[in-house]
C-alpha positions as CSV (number, residue, x, y, z in Angstrom):
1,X,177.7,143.2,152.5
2,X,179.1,144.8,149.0
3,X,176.2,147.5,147.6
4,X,175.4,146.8,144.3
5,X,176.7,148.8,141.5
6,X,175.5,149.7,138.0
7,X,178.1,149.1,134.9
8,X,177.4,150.3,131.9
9,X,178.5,148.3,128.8
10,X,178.1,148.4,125.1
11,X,177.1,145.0,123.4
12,X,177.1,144.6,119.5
13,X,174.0,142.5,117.8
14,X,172.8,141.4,114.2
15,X,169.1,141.4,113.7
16,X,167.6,141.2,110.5
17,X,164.8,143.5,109.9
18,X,162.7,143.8,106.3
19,X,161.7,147.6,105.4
20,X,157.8,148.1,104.3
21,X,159.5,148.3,101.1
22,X,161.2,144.5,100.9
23,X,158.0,143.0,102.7
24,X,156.1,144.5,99.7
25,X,158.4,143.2,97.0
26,X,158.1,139.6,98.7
27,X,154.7,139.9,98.9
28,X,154.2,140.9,95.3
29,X,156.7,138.3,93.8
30,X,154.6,135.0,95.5
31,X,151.1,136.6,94.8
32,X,149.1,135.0,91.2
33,X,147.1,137.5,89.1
34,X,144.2,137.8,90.8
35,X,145.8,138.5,94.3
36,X,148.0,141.3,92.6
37,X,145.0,142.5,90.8
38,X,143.4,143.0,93.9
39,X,146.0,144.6,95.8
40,X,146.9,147.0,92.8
41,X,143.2,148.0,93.0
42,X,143.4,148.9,96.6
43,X,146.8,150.8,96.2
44,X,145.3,152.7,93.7
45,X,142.4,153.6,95.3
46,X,144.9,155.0,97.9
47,X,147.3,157.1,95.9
48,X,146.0,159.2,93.5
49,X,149.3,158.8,91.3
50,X,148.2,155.7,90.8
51,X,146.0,154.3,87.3
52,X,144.9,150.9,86.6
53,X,143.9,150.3,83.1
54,X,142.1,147.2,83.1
55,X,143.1,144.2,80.8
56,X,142.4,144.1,77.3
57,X,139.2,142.2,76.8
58,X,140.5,138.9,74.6
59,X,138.9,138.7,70.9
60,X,136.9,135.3,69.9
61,X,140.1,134.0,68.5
62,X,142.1,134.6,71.4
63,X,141.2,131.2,73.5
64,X,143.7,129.3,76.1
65,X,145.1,126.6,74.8
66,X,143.4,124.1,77.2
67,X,140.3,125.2,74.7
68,X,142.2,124.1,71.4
69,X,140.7,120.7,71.4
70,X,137.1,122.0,72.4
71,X,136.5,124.6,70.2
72,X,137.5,123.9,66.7
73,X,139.0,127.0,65.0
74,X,137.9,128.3,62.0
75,X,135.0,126.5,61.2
76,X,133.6,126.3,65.1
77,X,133.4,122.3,64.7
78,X,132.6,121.1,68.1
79,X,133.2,117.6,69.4
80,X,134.5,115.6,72.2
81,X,138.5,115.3,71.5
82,X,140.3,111.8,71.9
83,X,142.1,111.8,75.1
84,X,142.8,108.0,75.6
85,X,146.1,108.2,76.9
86,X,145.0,109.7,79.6
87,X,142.0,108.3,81.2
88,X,142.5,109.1,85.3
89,X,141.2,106.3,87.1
90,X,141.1,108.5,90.3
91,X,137.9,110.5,88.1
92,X,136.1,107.1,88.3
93,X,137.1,106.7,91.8
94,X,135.8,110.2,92.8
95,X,132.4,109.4,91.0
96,X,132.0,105.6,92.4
97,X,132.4,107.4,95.9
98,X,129.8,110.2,95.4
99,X,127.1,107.7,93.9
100,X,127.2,105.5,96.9
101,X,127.2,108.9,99.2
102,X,123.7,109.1,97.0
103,X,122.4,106.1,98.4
104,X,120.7,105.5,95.7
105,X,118.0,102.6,95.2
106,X,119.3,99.1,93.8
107,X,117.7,100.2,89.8
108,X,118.8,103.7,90.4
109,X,122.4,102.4,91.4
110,X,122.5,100.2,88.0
111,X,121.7,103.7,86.1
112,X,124.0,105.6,88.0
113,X,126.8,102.8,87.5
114,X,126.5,102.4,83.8
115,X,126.4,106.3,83.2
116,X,129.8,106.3,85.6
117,X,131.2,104.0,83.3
118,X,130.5,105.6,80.0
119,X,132.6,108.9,81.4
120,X,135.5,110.3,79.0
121,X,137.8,111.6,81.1
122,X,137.1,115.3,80.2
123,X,134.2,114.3,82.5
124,X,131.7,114.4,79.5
125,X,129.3,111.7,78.9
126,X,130.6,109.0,75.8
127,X,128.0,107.5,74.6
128,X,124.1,108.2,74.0
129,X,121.6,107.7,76.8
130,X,119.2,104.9,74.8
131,X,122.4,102.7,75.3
132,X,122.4,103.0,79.0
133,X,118.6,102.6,78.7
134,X,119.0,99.3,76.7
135,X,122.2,98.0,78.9
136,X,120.0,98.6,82.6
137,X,117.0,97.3,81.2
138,X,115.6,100.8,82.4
139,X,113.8,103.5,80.5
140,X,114.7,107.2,79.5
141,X,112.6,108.9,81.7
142,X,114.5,107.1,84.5
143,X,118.3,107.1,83.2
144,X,117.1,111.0,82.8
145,X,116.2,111.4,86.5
146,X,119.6,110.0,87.1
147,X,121.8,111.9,85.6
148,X,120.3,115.0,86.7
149,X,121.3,113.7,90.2
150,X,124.8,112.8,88.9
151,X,125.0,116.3,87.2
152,X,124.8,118.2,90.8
153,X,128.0,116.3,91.8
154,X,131.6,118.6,91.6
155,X,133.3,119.4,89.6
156,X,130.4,121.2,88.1
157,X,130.3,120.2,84.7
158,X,130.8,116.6,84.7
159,X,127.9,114.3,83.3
160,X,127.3,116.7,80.6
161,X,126.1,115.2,77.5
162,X,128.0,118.3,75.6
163,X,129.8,121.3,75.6
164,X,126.7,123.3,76.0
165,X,125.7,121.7,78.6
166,X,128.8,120.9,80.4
167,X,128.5,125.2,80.5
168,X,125.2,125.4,80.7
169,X,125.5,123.7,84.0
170,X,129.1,126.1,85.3
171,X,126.9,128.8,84.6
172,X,123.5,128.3,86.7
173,X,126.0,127.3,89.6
174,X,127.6,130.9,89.0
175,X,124.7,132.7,88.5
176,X,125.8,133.8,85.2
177,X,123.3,131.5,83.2
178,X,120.6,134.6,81.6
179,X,118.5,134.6,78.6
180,X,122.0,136.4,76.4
181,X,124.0,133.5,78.2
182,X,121.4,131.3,77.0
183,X,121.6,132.2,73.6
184,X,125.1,132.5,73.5
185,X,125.4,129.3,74.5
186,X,122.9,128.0,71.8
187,X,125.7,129.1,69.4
188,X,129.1,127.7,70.3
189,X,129.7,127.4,66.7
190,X,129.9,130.7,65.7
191,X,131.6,131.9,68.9
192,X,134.4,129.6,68.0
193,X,134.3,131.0,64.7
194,X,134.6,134.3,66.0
195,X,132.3,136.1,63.7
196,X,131.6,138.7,66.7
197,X,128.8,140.8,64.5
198,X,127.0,137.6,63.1
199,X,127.1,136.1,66.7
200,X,125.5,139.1,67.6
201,X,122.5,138.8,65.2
202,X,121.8,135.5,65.8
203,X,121.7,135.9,69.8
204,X,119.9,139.4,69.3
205,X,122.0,141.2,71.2
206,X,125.0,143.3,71.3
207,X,128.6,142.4,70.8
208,X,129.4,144.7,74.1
209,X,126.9,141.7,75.5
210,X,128.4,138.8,73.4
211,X,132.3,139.9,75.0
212,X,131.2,140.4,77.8
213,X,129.6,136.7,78.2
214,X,132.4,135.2,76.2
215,X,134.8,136.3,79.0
216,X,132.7,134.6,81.7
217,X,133.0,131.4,79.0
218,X,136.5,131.5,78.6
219,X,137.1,131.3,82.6
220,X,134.9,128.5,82.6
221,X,136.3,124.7,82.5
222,X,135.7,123.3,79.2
223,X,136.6,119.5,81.0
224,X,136.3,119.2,84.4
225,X,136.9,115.6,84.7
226,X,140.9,116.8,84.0
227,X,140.7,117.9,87.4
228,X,141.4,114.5,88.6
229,X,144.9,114.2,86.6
230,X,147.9,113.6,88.4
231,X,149.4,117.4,87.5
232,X,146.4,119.2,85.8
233,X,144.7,121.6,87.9
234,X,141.1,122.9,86.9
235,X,141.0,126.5,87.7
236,X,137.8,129.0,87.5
237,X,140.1,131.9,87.3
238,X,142.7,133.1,84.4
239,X,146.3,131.5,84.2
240,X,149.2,133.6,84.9
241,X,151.3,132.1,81.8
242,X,150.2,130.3,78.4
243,X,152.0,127.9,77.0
244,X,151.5,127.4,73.0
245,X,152.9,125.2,70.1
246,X,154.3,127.4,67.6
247,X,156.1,126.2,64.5
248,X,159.4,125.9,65.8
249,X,158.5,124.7,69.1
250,X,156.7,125.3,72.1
251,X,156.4,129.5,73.5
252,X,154.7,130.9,76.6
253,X,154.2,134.4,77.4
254,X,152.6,135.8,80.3
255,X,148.8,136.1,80.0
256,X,148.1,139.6,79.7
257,X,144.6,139.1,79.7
258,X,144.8,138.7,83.2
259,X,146.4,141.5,84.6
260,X,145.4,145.3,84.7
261,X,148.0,147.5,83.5
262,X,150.0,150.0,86.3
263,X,150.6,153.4,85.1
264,X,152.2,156.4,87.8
265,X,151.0,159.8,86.6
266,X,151.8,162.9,88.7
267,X,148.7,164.3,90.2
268,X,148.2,167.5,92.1
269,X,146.0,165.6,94.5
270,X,149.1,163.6,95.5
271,X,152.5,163.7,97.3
272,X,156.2,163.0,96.6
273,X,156.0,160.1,98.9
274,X,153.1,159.1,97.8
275,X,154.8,159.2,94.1
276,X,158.1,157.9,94.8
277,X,155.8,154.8,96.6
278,X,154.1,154.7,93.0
279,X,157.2,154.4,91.0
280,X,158.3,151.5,93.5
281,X,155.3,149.7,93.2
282,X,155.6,150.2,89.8
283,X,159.5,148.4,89.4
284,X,157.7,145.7,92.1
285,X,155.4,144.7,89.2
286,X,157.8,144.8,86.7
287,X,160.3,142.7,88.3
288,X,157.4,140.2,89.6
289,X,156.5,139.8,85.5
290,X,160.0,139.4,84.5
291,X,161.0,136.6,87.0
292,X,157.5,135.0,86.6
293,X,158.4,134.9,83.1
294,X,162.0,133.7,83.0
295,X,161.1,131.1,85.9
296,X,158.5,129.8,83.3
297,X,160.9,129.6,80.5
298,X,163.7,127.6,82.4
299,X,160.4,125.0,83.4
300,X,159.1,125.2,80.0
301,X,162.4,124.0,78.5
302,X,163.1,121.2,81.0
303,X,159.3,119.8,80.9
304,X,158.2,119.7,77.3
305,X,157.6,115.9,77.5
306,X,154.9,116.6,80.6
307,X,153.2,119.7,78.2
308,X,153.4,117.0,75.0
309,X,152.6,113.9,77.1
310,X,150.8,115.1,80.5
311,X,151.9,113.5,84.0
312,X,154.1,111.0,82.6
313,X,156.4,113.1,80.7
314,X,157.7,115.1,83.8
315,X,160.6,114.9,83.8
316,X,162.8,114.8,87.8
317,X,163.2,118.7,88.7
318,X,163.8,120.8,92.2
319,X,163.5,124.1,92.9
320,X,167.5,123.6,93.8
321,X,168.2,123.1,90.0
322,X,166.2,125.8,89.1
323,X,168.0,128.0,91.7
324,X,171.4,127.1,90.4
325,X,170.4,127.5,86.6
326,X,168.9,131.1,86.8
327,X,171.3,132.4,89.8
328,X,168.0,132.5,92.1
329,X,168.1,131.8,95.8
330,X,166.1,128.8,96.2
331,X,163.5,130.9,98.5
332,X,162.8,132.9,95.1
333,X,162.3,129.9,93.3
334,X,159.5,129.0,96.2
335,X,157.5,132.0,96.5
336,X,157.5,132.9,92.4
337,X,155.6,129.3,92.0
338,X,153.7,129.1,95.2
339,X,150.3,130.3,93.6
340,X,151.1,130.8,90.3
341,X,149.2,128.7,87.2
342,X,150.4,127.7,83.6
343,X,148.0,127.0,80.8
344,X,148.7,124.2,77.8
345,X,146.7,122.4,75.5
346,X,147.3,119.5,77.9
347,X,145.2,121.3,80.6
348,X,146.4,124.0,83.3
349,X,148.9,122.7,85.6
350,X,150.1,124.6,88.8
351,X,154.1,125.4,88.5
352,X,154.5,123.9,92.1
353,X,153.3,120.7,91.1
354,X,155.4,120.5,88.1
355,X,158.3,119.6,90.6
356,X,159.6,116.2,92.0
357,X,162.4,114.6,93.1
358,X,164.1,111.4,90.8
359,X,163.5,107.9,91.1
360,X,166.2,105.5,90.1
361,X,169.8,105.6,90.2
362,X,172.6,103.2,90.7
363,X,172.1,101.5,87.3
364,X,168.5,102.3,86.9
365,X,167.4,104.9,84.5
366,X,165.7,108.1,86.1
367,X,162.3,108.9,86.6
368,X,160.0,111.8,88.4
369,X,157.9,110.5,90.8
370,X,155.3,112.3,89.1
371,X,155.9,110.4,86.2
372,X,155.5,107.1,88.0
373,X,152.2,108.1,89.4
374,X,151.4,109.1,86.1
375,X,152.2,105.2,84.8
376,X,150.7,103.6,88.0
377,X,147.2,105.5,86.9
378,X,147.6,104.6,83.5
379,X,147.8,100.8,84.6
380,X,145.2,100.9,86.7
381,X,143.0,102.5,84.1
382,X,144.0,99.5,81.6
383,X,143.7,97.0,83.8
384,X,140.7,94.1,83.2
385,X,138.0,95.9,86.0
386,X,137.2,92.1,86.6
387,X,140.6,91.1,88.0
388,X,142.5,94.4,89.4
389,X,146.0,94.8,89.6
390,X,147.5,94.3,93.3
391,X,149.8,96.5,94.9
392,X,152.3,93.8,93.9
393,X,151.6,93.5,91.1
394,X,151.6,97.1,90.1
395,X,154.9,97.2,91.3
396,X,155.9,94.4,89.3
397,X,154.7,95.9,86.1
398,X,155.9,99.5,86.8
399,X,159.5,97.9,87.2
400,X,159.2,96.2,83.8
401,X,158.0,99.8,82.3
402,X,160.2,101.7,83.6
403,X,163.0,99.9,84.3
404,X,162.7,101.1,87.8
405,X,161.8,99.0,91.3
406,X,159.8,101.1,94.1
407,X,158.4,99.0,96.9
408,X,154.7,97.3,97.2
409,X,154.3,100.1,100.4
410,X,155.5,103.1,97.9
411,X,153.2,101.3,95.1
412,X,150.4,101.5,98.1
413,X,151.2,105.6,98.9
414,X,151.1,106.3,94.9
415,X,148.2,105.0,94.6
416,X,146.4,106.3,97.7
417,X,147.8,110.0,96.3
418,X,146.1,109.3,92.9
419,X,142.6,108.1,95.1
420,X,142.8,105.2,93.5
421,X,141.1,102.4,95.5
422,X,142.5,99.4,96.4
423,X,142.4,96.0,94.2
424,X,139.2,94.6,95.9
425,X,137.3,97.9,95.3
426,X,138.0,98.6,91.8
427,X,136.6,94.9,91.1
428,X,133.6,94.9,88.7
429,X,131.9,92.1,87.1
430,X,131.6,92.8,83.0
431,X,128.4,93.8,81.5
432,X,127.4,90.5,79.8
433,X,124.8,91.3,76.7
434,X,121.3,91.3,76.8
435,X,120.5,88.0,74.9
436,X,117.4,87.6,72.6
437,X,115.0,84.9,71.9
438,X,116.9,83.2,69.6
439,X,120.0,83.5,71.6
440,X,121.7,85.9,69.7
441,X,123.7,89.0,71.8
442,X,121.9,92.5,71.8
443,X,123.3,96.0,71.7
């Protein structure tokens, strides 16, 4: 029997390892502002070459644009702005849902039905509670006890008769909602005039107290019944970009207002490692900002319809094209959007969802399928609420809109995306009017 021997041999292998270094970088470039923020705060409280200045506190006049048509400017004129074109039926869908989770009694439902219907699609109320009173046959007191049920639902916010009390209500669920929040509050008109010293007076209080409540505000969601758009995304947090018309076009800059600035400063407290870690962190941040920035310019210019238009302006886009167009691998493409948020008067979108593939081809124009979802919700929310739309049917008139044909089945996963119900559910009979004695129509 042969003993066994030992060899030895020398074998050659590849294995890809990623420094502390690299796995930071990554780390840093997929992270939105208020991850980084938070993990600058903790690397600074680590090494004392580290400073974070914190971000400069926004003036009155420096609101996002998904404010513009909330806040008039100048003059502070408040109102509800016109935003037809783009009622979401999946909003009425979401409501219809939590009211029967209510279970409600059969006059109760009848309030709560008729306030649903009366929704704007910023999720504010649209007309005046003595017509609800008058069109359930009901009285105030009780179309009152209603919609103080309805105004607990999420997204806090909707229901509100106003601005004030669309915030009114963000802020008690908060915590935020004190006698200077009050008051503040009580004055929307001159905080959107931004006359900081006479906003002052009038709440008697500081203006350290007024910025320091209008920053609270300004994170707030001035229409939370956008939430329920195809693209828009209703965030309680700060964007990391802004988009804004100018007069030559559309701009967008990073928003500065949410990030604390890095600084490295040599301390005697500190070591050369620990500095040299500094400066990298440092060129980390930098190059997170600039390919943030240049990733939102190359989107920007390719989906100015969807910032004009909404949902059905996107136009078909992959993180391939955007790969190939800025010399990115596709992977950087990936984690630079993966968290990160854009603000425009049309709402704050996240970049992610501002991707999708076309629709069409072989003779038949191009379309997202974004934008399709964005025209099946538009159909359904014109549709007569007495005879619904079939999947078929939707089909049918999306091909003669478009110019492109998707399947009844594709029509049905669309629609189920959007939470749109389906045909037999969104039935509703008309509200007929209230006749009088002499037979005439009331209200």
């Amino acid at each position: 029997m042969r003993s066994p021997q030992q060899r030895l041999g020398l074998t050659q292998t590849q294995r890809l390892e990623l420094n502390t270094s690299l796995q930071a970088s990554i780390a840093i470039l997929r992270t939105d502002a208020a991850g980084l923020t938070r993990y600058l705060e903790e690397q600074a409280a680590e090494n004392p070459h580290l400073r974070l200045e914190p971000p400069p506190a926004p003036g009155l006049h420096d609101w996002l644009p998904r404010w513009a048509g909330v806040l008039g400017s100048g003059g502070g004129g408040l109102g509800l702005a016109a935003e037809t074109a783009d009622t979401s039926p999946s909003l009425m869908a979401h409501v219809m849902g939590a009211i029967e989770a209510l279970q409600f009694g059969p006059r109760e439902q009848r309030i709560a039905v008729a306030l649903a219907e009366v929704l704007e699609p910023s999720g504010w109320l649209g007309a005046e509670l003595s017509l609800v009173v008058a069109e359930t046959r009901t009285t105030l007191t009780e179309v009152e006890a209603v919609l103080h049920r309805l105004q607990q639902l999420e997204p806090t916010g909707i229901f509100a008769r106003n601005l004030a009390e669309c915030l009114r209500l963000q802020a008690i669920e908060a915590g935020a909602l004190d006698k200077e929040m009050a008051a503040v509050l009580a004055h929307l008109d001159l905080l959107a005039s931004g006359d900081l010293a006479r906003l002052a007076k009038a709440c008697h209080i500081s203006e350290a107290a007024v910025l320091q409540r209008f920053r609270v505000i300004r994170a707030m969601n001035p229409k939370p019944g956008k939430e329920f758009a195809s693209i828009s995304a209703a965030q309680s947090r700060e964007p990391d970009l802004v988009v804004k018309a100018t007069a030559t076009g559309w701009s967008i800059a990073l928003n500065r207002s949410a990030l604390p600035t890095l600084r490295v400063e040599k301390s005697e407290a500190g070591t050369a490692e620990g500095l040299s870690q500094a400066k990298a962190l440092e060129r980390m941040v930098e190059a997170r900002n600039a390919t943030l920035l240049l990733v939102g310019r190359e989107i920007l210019a390719r989906q100015q319809e969807a910032i004009r238009l909404g949902p059905v302006g996107l136009a078909p886009m992959t993180m391939a094209d955007l790969a190939e167009a800025l010399g990115f691998h596709e992977s950087t493409i990936s984690r630079v959007v993966s968290g990160a948020s854009l603000d425009s008067p049309r709402g704050t979108w996240w970049l992610r969802q501002m991707f999708s593939a076309a629709l069409g081809g072989n003779g038949q124009p191009l379309i997202s399928g974004a934008a399709m979802r964005g025209r099946l919700a538009r159909l359904v929310a014109a549709e007569n609420p007495a005879r619904p739309l079939s999947d078929e049917a939707l089909a049918m008139a999306l091909a003669i809109d478009t110019g492109v044909t998707i399947a009844r089945r594709t029509v049905a996963k669309y629609r189920e995306a959007e939470g749109i119900p389906v045909a037999a559910r969104r039935k509703r009979k008309p509200v007929l009017p209230r006749m009088g004695r002499k037979g005439r129509a009331e209200g």
